[in-house]
N, C-alpha and C positions, 0 to 999 in steps of 0.2 A: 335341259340346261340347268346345273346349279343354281337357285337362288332366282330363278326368272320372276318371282313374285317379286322383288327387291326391285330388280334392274328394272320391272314394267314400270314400279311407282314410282322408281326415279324420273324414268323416260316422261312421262305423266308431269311430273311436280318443276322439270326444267323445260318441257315446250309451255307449262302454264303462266309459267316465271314465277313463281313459287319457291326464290330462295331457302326459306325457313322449313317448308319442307321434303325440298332439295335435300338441304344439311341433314332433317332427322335420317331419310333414309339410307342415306352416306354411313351415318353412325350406324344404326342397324345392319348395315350389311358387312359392316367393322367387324361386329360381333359375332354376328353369323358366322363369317371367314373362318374369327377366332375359335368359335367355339367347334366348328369342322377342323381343325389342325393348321386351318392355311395362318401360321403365325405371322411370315414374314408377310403376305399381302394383308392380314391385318394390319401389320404394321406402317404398312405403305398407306392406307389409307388412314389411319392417326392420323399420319404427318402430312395428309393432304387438309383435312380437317382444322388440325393447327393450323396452316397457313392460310386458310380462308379465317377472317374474322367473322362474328354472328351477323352482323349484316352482310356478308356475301364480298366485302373487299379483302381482296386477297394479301396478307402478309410474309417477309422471306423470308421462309425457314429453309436452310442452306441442309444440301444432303452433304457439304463437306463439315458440317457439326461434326465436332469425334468428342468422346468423354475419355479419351486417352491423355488428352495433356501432352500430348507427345509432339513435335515440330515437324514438319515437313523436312527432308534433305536438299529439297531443294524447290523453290518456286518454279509453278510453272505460270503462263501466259494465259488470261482467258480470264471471262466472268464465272461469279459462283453460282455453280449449278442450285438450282432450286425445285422440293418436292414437285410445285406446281408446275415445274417447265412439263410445257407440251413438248411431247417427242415424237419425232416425225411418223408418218405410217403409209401404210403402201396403199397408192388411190386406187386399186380394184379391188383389194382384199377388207381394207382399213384397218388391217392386222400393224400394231407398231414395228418397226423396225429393230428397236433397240428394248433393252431392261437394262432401268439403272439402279446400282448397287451402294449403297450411304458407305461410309469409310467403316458404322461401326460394325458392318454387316463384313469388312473384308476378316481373312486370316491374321489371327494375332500374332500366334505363334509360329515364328520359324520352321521353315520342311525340313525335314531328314531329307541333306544331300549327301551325294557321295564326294570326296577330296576332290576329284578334280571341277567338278558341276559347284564347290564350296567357293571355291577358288575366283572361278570365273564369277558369281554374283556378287562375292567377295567386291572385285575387280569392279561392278556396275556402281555398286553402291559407294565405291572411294572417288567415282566420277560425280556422283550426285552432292555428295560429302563435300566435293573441293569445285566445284563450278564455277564460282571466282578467279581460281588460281588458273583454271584451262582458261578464263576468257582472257587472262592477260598475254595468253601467245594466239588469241583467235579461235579458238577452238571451244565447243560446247560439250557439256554430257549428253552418250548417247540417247537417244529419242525412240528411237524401234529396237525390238526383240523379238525373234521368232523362239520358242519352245517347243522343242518337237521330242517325238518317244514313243514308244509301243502305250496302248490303251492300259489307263490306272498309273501310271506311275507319278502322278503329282505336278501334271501339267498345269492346268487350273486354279491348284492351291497354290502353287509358287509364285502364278501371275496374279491372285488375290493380295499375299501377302507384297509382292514389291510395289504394287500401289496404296497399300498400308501405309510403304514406308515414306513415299510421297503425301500421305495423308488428304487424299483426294479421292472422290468417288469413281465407279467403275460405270462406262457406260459397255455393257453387255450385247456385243450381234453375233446371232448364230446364222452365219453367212449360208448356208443351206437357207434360209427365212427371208432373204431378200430376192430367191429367183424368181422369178415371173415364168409364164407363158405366154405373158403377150412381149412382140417384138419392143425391145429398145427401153422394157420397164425397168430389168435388174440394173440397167445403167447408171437410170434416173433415180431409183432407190439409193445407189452406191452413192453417187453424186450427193442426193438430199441428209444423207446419212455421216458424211462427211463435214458435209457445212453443219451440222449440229454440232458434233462432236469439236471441231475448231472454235466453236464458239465459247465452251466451256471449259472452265479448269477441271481434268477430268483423264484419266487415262481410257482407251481406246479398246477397249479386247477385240480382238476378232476371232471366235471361235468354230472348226470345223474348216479352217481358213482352206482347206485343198480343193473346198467346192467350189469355189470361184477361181483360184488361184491355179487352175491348172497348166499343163502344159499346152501353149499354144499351138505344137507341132503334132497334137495327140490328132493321128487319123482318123479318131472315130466322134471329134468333137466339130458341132459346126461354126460357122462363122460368128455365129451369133456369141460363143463362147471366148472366141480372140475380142472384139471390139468389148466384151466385160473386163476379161483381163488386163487390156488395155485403161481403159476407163481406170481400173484399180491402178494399177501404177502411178496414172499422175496423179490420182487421191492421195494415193501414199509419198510420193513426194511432196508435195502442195501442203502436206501437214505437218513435213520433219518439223520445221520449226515453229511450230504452234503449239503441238504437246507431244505426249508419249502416247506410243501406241505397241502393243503388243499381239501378236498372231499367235494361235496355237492349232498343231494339225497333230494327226495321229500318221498319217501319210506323207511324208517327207517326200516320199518319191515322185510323188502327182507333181509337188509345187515346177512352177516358170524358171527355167534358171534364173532368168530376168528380177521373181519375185525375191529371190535368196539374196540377191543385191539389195535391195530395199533396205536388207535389217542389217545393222552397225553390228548387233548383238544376238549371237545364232546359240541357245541355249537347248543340248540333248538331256535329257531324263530317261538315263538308262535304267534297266530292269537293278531292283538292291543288290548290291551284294552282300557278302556274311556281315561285313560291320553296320550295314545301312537297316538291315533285317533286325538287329537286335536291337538297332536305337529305335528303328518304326513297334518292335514289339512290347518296349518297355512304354512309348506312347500310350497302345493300345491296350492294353495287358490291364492295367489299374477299372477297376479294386479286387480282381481278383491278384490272387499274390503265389505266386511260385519260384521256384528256386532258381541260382542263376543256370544249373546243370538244364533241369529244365526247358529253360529259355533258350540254350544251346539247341535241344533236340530239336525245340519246335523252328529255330532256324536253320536248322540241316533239313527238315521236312517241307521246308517253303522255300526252297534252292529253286530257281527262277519264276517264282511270284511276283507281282506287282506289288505294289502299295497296298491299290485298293482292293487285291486278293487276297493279302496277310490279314487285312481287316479284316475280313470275310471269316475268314479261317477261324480267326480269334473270339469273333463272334458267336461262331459256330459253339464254339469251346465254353465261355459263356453259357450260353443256354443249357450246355451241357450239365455243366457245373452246378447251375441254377435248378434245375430239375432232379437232377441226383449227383448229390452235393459226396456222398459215402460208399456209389455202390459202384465204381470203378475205380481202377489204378491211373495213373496219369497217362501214361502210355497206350492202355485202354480206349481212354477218352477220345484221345489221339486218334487214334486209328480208326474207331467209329465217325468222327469229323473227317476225317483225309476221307471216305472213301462217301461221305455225302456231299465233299466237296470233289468229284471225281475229277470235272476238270481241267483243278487248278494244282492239283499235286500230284508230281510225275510218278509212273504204275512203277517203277523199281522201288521208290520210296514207300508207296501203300503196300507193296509185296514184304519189304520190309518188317515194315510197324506190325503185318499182321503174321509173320511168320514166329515161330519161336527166339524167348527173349536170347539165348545163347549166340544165335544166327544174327540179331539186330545188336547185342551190344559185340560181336567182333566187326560186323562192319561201321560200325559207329568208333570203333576204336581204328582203323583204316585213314577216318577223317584228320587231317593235319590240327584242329579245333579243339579235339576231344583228348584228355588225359585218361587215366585210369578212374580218378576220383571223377571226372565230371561224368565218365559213363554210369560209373555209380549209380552217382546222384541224381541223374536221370533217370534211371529205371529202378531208382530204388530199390539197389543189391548192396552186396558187401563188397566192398575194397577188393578183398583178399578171393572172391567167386569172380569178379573180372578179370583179377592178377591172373589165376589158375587159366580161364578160360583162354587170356591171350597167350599165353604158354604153348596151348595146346593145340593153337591155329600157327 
């Protein structure tokens, strides 16, 4: 176990009651964290430090602190979460339930979405925006949203940032993490997990949401699986109007039909397409700096990639660069990263990149995307040796 000399002395200096050096060893195992990489659980533990004052009473330091200046769109219901709040935990494991996330820890910046997925969050946040205006015909901003989509596509980040925009903290469950093997526990978990999260001003994640949320009618799941799913329901009803709550699954298909009814707001993140790829790549791309033909290629090369595979990709590219900054062509580069990232880049596009450059700029001249100059510019020819070339195809 990391750090067991810390957590003995702790164990040690709180059955002695030995506040003061309680507190030192708190701070030292801050440090330790920090100085191992774990920044954010350093972090977490500052702020538990700040809210204990030196003699041991505890002070509120609210995880809905933001250094943004920026408003909430909309108030929600509930007390302000504080670092100190104890968080429920499972009474066989005493593993917690939840991780909670401070505002300044969410997504700042806006996802690359595509127009129609623009649209619809578009559409959430003019409900959030105008709340007033719905309650004088009875009606509220929605409260649930399910996010669903093939693995990477910015699931996660998207549900970071819309609780950004409520300026409110994220309480975190990765629903896989509340099953049991003893009868009747994942119930009570779901149940204990619930009455927290209503308590606080705080939006809900539920991450992995298909491991609970399954189909009831699935013939290979037991009983035990319908009275969860059940349980889940009236949690999820019981809390519409208390706060927001957000689900995310990579398996759309598992969910209850039942459970698809829950959420007001059913949000897909489909795989990029050519416009979403170039805006993810200029994201990622900085500082290294290449041209727009370029940036073309490498989004014709990542034609059904994720998010978090273009990253990857680009990373790759990176390193590349970094290490030999002069002894490759771009394309080069290219094509030695496509085929380390085997993959994530489809074999006609590797066969491609690494065939003769004649062969790759006419089929890159085939793409609706591609002019004469940007195949160019990409492969770094003449004008006038593509002109010819397309000529002669």
């Amino acid at each position: 176990m990391d750090h067991f000399t810390l957590v003995y002395d702790l164990c040690r200096a709180a059955l002695s009651g030995d506040p003061k050096e309680a507190r030192s060893v708190v701070k030292r195992l801050g440090s330790a964290l920090a100085k191992g990489g774990n920044a954010d659980d350093a972090a977490l533990i500052s702020r538990l430090v700040k809210a204990t004052g030196t003699s041991g009473e505890r002070r509120a330091v609210a995880f809905t602190e933001s250094k943004t200046g920026k408003a909430p769109l909309f108030d929600l219901p509930g007390e302000v979460l504080h670092a100190a709040t104890h968080i429920p935990v499972d009474r066989e494991s005493g593993a917690s339930l939840a991780e909670v996330i401070p505002v300044e820890r969410l997504a700042a910046d806006r996802p690359v979405l595509g127009a129609a997925l623009e649209g619809a969050v578009n559409d959430l946040l003019l409900e959030w925006q105008n709340a007033s205006s719905l309650a004088s015909l009875g009606l509220t901003p929605a409260r649930t949203c399910l996010i669903y989509g093939p693995p990477g596509t910015g699931k996660t980040r998207l549900a970071h940032w819309l609780a950004g925009q409520l300026q409110v903290p994220v309480i975190l469950v990765r629903l896989d993490g509340l099953m049991s093997s003893y009868l009747g526990t994942t119930s009570r978990n779901i149940g204990n997990l619930f009455k927290f999260a209503n308590t606080y001003k705080a939006v809900l994640l539920l991450d992995e949401f298909d491991a609970i949320a399954k189909l009831r009618d699935d013939p290979n799941e037991i009983g035990e699986i319908k009275r969860i799913v059940n349980t889940l329901l009236q949690e999820l009803d019981a809390r519409r109007p208390l706060g927001f709550t957000i689900a995310i699954t990579n398996h759309s298909n598992l969910l209850d039909p039942a459970v698809w009814r829950r959420f007001e707001v059913q949000l897909e993140t489909p795989i990029p397409d050519w416009g979403q790829r170039l805006e993810i790549l200029k994201a990622f791309l900085p500082p290294l700096d290449i041209s727009d033909g370029k940036q073309q290629l490498l989004s014709w090369a990542l034609d059904g990639c994720s998010g978090a595979e273009i990253e990857d990709v680009v990373i790759g590219l990176k390193k590349s660069h970094a290490l030999d900054p002069d002894g490759l062509t771009f394309v080069e580069r290219l094509t030695r990263v496509s085929f380390s990232h085997g993959g994530r880049i489809k074999e006609r596009i590797k066969s491609l990149l690494a065939s003769d450059t004649t062969r790759l700029a006419q089929a890159l001249l085939e793409q609706p995307h591609f002019s004469q100059a940007r195949v160019a510019e990409a492969l770094d020819l003449n004008r006038s040796t593509v002109s010819r070339w397309a000529k002669i195809k």
